[in-house]
Backbone atoms as SQL, in Angstrom:
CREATE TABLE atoms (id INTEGER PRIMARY KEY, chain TEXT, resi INTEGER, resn TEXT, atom TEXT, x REAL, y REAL, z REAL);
INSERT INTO atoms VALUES
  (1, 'A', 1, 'UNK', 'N', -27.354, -28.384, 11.714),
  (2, 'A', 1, 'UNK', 'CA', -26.994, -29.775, 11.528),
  (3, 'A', 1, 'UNK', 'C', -25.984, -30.225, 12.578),
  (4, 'A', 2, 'UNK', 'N', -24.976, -29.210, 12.685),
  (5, 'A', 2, 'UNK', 'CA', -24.116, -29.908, 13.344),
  (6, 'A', 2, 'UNK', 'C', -24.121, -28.954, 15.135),
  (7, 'A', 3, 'UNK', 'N', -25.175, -28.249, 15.131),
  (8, 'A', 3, 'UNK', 'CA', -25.884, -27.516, 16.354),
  (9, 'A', 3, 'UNK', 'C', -24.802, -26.163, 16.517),
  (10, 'A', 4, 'UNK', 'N', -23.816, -26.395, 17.891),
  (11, 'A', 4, 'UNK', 'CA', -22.922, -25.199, 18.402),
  (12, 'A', 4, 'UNK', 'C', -21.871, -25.098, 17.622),
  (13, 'A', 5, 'UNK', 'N', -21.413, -24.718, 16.359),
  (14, 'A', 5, 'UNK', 'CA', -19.992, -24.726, 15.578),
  (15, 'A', 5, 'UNK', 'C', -19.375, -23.674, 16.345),
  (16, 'A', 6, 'UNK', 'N', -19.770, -22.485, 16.730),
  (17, 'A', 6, 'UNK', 'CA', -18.598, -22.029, 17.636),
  (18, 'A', 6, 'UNK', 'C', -17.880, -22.788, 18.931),
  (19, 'A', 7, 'UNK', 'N', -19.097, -23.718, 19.696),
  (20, 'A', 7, 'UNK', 'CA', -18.870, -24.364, 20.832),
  (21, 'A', 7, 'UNK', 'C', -17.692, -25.585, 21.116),
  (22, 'A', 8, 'UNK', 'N', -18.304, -25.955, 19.580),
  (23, 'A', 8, 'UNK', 'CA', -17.364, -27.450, 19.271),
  (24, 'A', 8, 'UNK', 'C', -15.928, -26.574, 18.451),
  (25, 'A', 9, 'UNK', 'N', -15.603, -25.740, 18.237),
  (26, 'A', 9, 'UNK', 'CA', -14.660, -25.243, 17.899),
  (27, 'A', 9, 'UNK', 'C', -14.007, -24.602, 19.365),
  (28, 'A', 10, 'UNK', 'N', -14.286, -24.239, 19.884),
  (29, 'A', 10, 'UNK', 'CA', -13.807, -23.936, 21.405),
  (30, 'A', 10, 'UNK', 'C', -13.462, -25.248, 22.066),
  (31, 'A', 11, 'UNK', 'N', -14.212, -26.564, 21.767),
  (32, 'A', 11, 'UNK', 'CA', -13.988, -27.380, 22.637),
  (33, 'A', 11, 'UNK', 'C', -12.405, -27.900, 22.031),
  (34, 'A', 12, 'UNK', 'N', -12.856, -27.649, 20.670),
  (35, 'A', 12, 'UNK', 'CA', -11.359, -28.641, 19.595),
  (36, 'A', 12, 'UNK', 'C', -10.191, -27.431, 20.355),
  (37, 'A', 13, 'UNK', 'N', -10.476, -26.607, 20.531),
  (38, 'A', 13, 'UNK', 'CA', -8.940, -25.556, 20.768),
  (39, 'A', 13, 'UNK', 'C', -8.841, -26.341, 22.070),
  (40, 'A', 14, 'UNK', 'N', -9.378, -26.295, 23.001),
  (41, 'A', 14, 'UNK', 'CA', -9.314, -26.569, 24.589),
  (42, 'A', 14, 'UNK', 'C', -8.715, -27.732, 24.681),
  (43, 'A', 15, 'UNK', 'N', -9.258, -29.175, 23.635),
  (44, 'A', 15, 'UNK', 'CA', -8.165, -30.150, 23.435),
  (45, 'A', 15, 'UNK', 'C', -6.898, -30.101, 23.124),
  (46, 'A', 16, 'UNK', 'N', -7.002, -29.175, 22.065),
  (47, 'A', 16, 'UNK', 'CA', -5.903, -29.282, 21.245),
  (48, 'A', 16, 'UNK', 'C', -4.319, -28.758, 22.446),
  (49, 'A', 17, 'UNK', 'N', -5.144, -27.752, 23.066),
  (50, 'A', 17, 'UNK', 'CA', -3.987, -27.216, 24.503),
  (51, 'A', 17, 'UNK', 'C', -3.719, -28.326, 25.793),
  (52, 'A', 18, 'UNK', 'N', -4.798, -29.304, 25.379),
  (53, 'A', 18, 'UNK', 'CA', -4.855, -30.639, 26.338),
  (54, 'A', 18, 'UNK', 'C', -3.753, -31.515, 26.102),
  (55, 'A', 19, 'UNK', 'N', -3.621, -31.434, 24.954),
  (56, 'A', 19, 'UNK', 'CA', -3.078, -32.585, 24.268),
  (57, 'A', 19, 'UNK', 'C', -1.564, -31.866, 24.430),
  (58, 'A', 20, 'UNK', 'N', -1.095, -30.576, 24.102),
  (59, 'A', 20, 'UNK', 'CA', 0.003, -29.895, 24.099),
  (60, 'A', 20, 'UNK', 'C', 0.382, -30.486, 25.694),
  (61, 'A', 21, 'UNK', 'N', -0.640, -29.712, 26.785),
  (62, 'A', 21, 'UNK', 'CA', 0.135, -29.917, 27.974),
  (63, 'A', 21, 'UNK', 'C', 0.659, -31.222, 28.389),
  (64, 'A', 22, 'UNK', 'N', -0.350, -32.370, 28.088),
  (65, 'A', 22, 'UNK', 'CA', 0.322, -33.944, 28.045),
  (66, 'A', 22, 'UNK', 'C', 1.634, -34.323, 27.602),
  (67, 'A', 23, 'UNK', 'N', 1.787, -33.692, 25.929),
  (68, 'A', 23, 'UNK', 'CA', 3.109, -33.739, 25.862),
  (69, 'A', 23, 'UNK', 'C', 3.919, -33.303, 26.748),
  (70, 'A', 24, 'UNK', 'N', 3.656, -32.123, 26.958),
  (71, 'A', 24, 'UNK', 'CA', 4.769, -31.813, 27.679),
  (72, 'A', 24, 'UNK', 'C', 4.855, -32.311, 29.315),
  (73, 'A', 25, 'UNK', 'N', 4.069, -33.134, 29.967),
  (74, 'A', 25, 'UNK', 'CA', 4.041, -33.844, 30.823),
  (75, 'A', 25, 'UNK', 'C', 4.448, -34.900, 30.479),
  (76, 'A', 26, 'UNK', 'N', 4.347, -35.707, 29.720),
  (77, 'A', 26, 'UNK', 'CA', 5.316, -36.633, 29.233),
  (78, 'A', 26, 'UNK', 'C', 6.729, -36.634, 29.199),
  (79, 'A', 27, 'UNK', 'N', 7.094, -35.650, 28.951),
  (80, 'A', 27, 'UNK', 'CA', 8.545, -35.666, 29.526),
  (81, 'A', 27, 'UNK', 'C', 9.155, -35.749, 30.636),
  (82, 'A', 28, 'UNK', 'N', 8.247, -36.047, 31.091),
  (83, 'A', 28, 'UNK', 'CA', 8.638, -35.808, 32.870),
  (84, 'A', 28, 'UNK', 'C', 7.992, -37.209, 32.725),
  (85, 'A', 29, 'UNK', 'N', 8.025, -37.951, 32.801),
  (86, 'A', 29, 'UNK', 'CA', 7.524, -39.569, 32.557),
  (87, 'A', 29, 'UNK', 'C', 8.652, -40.212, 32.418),
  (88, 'A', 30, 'UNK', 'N', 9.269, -40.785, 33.535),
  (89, 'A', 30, 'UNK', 'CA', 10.546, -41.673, 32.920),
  (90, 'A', 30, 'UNK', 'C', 10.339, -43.282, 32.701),
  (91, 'A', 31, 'UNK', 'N', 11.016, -43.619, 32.346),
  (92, 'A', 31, 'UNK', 'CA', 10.761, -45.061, 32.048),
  (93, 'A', 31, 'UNK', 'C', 12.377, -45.876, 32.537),
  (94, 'A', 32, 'UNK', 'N', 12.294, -46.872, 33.077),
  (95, 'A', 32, 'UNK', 'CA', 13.767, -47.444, 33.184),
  (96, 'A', 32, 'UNK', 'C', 13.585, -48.753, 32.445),
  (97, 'A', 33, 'UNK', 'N', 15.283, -49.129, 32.090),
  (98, 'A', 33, 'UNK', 'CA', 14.998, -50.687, 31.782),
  (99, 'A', 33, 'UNK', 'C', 16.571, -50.899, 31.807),
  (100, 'A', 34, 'UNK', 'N', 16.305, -52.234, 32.280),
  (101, 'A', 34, 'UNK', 'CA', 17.660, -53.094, 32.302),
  (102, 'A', 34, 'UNK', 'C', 17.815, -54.294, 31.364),
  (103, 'A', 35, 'UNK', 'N', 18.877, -54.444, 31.050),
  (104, 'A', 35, 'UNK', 'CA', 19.168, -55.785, 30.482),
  (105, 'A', 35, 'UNK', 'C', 18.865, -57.049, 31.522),
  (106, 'A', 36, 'UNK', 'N', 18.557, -58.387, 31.185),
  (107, 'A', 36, 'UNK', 'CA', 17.981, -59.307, 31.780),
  (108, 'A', 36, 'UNK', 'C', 19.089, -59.404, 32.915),
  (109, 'A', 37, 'UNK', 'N', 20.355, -59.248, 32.537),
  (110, 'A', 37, 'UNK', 'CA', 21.573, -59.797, 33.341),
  (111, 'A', 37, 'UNK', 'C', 21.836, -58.308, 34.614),
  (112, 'A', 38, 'UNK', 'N', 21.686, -57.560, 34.282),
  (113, 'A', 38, 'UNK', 'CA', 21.279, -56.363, 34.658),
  (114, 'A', 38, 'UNK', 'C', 22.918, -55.491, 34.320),
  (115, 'A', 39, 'UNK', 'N', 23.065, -55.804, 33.405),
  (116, 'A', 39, 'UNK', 'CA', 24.326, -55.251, 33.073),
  (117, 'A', 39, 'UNK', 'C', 24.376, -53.781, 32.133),
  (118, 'A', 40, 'UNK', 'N', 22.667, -53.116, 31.747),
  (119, 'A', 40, 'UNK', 'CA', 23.165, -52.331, 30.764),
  (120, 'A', 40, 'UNK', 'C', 21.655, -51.175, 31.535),
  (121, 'A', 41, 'UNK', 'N', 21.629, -50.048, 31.735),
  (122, 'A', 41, 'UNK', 'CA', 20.408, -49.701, 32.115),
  (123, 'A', 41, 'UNK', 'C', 20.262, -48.271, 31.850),
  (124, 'A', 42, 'UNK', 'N', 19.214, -48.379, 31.068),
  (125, 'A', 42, 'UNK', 'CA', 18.666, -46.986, 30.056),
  (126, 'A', 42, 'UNK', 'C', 17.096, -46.151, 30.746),
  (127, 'A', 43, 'UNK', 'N', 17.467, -45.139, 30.435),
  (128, 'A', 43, 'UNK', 'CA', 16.267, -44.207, 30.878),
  (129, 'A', 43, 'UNK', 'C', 15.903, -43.674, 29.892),
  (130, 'A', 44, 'UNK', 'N', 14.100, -43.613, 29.746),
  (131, 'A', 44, 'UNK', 'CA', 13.896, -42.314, 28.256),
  (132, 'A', 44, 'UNK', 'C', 12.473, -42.320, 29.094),
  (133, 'A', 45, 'UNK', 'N', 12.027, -41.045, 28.285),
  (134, 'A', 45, 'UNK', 'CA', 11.112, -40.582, 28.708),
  (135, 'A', 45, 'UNK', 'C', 9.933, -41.055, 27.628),
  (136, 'A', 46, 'UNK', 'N', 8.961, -40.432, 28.476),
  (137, 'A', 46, 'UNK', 'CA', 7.496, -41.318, 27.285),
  (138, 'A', 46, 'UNK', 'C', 7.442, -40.661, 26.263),
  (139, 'A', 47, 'UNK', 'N', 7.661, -39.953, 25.930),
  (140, 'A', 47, 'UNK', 'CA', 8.592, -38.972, 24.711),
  (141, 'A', 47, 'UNK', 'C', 9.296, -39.784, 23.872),
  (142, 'A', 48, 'UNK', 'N', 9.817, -40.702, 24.469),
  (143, 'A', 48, 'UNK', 'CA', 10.948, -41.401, 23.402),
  (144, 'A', 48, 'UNK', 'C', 12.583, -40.543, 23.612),
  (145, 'A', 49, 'UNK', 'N', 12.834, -39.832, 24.478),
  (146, 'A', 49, 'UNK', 'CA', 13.711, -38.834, 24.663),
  (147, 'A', 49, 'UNK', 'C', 14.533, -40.021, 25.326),
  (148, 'A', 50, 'UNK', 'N', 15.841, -40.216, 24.974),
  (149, 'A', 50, 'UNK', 'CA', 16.865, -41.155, 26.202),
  (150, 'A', 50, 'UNK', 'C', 17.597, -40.018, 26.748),
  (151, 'A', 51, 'UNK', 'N', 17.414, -40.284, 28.541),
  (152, 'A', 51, 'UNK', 'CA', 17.589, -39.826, 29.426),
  (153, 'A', 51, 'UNK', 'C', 19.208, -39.853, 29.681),
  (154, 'A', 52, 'UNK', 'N', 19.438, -41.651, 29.951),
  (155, 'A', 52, 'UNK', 'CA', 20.505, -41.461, 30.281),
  (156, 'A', 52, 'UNK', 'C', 21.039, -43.024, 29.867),
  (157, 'A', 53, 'UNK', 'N', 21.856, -43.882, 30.088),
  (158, 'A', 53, 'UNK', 'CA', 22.834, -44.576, 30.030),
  (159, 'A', 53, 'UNK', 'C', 23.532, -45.366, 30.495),
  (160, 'A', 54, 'UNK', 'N', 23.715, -46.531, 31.819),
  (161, 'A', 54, 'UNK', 'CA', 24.713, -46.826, 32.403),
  (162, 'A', 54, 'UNK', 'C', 24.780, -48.368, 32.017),
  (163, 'A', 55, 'UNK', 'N', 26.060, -48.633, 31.979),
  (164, 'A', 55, 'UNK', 'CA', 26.396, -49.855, 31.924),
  (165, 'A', 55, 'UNK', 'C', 27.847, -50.552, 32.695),
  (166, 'A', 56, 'UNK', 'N', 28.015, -51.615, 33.050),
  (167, 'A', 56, 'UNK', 'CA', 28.958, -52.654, 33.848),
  (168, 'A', 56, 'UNK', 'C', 30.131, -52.404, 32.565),
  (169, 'A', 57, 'UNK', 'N', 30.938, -51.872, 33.687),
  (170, 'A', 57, 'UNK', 'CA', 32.694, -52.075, 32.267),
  (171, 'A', 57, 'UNK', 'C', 33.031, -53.035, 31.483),
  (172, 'A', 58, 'UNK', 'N', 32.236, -54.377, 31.808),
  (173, 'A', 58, 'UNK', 'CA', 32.711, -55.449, 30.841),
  (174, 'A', 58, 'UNK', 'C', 31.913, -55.378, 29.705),
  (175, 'A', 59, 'UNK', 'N', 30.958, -54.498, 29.276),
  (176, 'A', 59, 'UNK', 'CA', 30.559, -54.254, 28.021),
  (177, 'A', 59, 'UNK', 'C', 31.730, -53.534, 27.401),
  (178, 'A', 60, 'UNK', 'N', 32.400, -52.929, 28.033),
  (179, 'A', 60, 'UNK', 'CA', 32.967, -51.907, 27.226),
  (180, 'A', 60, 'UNK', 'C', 34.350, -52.764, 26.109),
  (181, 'A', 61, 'UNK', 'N', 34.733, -53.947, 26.533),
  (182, 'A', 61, 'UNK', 'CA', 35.754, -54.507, 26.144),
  (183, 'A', 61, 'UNK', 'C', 35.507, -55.609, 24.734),
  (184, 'A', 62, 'UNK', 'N', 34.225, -55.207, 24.549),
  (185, 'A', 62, 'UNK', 'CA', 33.187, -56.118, 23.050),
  (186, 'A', 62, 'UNK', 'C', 32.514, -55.326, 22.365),
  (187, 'A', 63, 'UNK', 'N', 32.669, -54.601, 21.367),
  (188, 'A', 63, 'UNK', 'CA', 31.745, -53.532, 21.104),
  (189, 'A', 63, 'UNK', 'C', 30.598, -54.230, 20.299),
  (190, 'A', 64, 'UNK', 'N', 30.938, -55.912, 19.640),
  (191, 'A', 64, 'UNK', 'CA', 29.518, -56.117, 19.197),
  (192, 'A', 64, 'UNK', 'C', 28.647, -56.325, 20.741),
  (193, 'A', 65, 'UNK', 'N', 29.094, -56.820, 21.407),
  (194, 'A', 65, 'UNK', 'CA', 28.202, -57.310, 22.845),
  (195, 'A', 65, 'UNK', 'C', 27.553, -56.254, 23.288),
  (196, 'A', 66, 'UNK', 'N', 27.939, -55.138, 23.204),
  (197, 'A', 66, 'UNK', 'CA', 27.655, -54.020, 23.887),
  (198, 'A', 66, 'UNK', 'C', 26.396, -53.111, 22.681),
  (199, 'A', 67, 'UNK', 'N', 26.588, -53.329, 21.724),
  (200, 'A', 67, 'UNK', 'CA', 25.259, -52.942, 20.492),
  (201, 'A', 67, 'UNK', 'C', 24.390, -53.944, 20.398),
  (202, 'A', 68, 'UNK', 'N', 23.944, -55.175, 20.980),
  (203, 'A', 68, 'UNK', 'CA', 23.257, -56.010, 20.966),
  (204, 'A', 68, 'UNK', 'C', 22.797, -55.631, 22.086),
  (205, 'A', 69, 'UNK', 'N', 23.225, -55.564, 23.230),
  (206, 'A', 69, 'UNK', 'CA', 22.818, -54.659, 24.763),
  (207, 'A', 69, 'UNK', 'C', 21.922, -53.562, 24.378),
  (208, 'A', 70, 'UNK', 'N', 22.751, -52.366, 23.844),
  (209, 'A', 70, 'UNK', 'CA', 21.779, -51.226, 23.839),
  (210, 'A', 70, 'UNK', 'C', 20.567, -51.581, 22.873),
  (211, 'A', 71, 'UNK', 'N', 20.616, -52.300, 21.451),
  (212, 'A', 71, 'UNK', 'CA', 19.565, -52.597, 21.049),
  (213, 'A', 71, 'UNK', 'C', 18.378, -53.073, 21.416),
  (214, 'A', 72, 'UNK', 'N', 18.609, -54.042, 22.458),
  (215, 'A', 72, 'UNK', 'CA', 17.540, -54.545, 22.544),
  (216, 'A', 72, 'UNK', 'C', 17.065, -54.151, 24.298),
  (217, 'A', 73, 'UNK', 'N', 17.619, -53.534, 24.575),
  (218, 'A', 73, 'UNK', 'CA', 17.201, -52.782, 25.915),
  (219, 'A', 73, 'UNK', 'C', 16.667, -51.329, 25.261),
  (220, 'A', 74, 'UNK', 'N', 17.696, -50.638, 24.410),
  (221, 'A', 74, 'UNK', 'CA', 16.551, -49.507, 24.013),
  (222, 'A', 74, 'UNK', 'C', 15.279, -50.132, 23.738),
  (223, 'A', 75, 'UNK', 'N', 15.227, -51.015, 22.731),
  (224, 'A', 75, 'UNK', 'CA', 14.109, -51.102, 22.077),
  (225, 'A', 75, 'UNK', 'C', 12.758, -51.228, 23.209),
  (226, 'A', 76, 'UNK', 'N', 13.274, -52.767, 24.012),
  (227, 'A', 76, 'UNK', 'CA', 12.418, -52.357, 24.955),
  (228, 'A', 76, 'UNK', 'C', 12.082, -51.333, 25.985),
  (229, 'A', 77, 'UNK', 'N', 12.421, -50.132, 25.964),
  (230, 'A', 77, 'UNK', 'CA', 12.335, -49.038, 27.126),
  (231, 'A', 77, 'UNK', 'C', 11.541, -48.122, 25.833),
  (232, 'A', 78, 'UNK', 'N', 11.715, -48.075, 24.609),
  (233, 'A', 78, 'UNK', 'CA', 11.020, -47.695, 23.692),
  (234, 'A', 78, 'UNK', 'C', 9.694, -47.827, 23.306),
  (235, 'A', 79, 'UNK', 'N', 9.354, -49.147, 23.347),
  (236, 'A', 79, 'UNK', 'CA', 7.970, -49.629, 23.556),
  (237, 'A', 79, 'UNK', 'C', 7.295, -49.410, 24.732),
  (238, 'A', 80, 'UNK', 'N', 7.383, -49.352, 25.370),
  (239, 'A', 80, 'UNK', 'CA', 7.014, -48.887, 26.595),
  (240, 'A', 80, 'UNK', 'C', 6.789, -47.304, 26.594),
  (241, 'A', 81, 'UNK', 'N', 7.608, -46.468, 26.328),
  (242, 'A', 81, 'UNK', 'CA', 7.404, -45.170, 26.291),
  (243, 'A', 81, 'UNK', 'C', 6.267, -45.365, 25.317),
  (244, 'A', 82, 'UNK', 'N', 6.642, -45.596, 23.768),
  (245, 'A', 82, 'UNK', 'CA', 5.315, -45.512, 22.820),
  (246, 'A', 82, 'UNK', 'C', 3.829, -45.802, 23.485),
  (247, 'A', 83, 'UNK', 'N', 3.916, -47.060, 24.326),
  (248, 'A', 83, 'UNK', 'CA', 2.345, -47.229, 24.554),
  (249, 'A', 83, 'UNK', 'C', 2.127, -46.078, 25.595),
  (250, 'A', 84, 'UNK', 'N', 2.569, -45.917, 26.765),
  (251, 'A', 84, 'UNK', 'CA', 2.506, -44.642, 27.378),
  (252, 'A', 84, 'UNK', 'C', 1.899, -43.678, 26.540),
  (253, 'A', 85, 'UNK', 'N', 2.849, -43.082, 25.735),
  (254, 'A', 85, 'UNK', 'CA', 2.388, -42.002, 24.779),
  (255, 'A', 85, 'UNK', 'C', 1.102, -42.396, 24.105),
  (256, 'A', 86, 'UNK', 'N', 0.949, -42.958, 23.384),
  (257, 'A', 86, 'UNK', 'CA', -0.160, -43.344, 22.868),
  (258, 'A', 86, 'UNK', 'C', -1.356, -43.374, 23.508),
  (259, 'A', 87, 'UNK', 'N', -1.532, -43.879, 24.595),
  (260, 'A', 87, 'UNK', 'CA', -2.683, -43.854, 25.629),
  (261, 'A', 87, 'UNK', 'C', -3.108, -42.775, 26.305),
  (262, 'A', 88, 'UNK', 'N', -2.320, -41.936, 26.540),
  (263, 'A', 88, 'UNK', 'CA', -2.391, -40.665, 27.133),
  (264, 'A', 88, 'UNK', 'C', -2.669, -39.907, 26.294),
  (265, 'A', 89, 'UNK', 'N', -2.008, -39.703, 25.163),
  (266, 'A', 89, 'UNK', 'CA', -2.671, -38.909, 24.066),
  (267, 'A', 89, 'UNK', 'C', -4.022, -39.315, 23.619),
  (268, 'A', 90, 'UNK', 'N', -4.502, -40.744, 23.400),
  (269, 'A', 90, 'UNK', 'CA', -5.501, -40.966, 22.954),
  (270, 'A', 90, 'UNK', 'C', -6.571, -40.546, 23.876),
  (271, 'A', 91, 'UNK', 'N', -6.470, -40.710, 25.310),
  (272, 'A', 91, 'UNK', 'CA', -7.467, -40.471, 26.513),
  (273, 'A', 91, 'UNK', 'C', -7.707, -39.129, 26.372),
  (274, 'A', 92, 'UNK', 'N', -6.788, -38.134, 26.435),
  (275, 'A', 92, 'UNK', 'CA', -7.107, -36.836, 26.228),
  (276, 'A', 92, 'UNK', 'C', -8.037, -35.953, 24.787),
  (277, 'A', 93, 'UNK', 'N', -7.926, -37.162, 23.844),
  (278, 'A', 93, 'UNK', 'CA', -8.350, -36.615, 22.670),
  (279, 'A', 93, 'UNK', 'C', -9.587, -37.395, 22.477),
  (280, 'A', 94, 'UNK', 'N', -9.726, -38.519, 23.289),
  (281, 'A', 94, 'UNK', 'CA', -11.435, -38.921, 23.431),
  (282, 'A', 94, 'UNK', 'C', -12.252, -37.968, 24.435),
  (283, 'A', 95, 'UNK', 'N', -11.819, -37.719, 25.816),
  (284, 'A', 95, 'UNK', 'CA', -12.265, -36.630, 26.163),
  (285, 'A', 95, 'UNK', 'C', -12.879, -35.637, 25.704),
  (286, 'A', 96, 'UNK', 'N', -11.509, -34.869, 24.575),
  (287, 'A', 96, 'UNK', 'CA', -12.004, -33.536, 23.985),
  (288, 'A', 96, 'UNK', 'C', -12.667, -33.300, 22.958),
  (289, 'A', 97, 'UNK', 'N', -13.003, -34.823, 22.213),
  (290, 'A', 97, 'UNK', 'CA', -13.641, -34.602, 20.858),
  (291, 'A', 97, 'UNK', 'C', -15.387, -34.202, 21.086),
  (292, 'A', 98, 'UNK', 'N', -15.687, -33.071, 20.557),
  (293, 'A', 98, 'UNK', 'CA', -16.814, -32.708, 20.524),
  (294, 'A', 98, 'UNK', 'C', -17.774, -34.218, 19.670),
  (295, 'A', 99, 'UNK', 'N', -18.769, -34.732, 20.446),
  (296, 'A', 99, 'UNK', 'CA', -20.015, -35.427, 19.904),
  (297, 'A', 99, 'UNK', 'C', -20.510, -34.542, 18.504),
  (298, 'A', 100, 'UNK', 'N', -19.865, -35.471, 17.403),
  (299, 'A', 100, 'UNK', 'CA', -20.772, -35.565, 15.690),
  (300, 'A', 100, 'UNK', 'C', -20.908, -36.701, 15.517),
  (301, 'A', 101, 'UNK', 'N', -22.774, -36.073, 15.110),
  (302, 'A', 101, 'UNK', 'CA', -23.065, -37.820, 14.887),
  (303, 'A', 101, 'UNK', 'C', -22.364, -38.258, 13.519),
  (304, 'A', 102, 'UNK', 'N', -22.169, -39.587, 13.651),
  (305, 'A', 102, 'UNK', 'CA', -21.467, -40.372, 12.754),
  (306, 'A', 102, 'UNK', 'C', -19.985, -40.334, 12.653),
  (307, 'A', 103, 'UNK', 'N', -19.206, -39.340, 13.465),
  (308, 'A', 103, 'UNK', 'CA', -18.121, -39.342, 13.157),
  (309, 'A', 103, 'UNK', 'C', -17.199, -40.347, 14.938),
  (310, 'A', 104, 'UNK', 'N', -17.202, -41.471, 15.542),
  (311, 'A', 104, 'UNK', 'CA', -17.354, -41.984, 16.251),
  (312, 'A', 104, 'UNK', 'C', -15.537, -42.493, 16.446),
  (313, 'A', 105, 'UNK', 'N', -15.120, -41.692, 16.117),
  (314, 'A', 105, 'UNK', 'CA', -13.383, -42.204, 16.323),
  (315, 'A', 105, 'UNK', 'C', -12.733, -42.858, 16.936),
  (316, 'A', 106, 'UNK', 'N', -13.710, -42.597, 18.587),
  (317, 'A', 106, 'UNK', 'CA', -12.958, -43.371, 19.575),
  (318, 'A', 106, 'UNK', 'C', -13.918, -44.104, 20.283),
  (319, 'A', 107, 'UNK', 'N', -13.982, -44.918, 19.836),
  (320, 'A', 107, 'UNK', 'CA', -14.970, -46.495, 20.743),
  (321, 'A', 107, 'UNK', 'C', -14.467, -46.873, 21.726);
């Protein structure tokens, strides 16, 4: 019915190490982002991992100003990593999925 079950089980492992090595190529994926003013500027990886940190000293003298900064600059350097991740993982796991009929996951 479902033809090579050893084959398509070899193919699912071979993904499954596909998908491992991506991750871990993903970390090596950086992402930057700045605040509009360019006063606050964050690094993370497509991982979602934050890299690093820098910001202009006059944040430092407002601490709400300066959590409204990282919020919404993480967030966006965050989204960005997510779709990264997401796409790359998904490409690799349409690749590796062994053809069953009816089971059609990735259109």
């Amino acid at each position: 019915m479902f033809g090579d079950l050893s084959g398509m089980m070899q193919k699912l492992k071979e993904t499954q190490q596909k998908v491992e090595d991506t991750k871990k190529r993903l970390d090596t994926v950086l992402i930057d982002e700045s605040s509009s003013d360019g006063k606050l500027k964050v690094t993370v990886t497509a991982n979602s991992n934050i890299k690093s940190i820098s910001m202009d000293d006059s944040l430092l003298s407002d601490a709400d100003e300066l959590e409204d900064y990282l919020i919404l600059t993480l967030n966006k350097a965050l989204e960005k990593a997510r779709i990264i991740n997401e796409n790359e993982l998904a490409n690799v796991a349409k690749i590796g999925m062994p053809n069953i009929p009816g089971m059609d996951f990735f259109k």
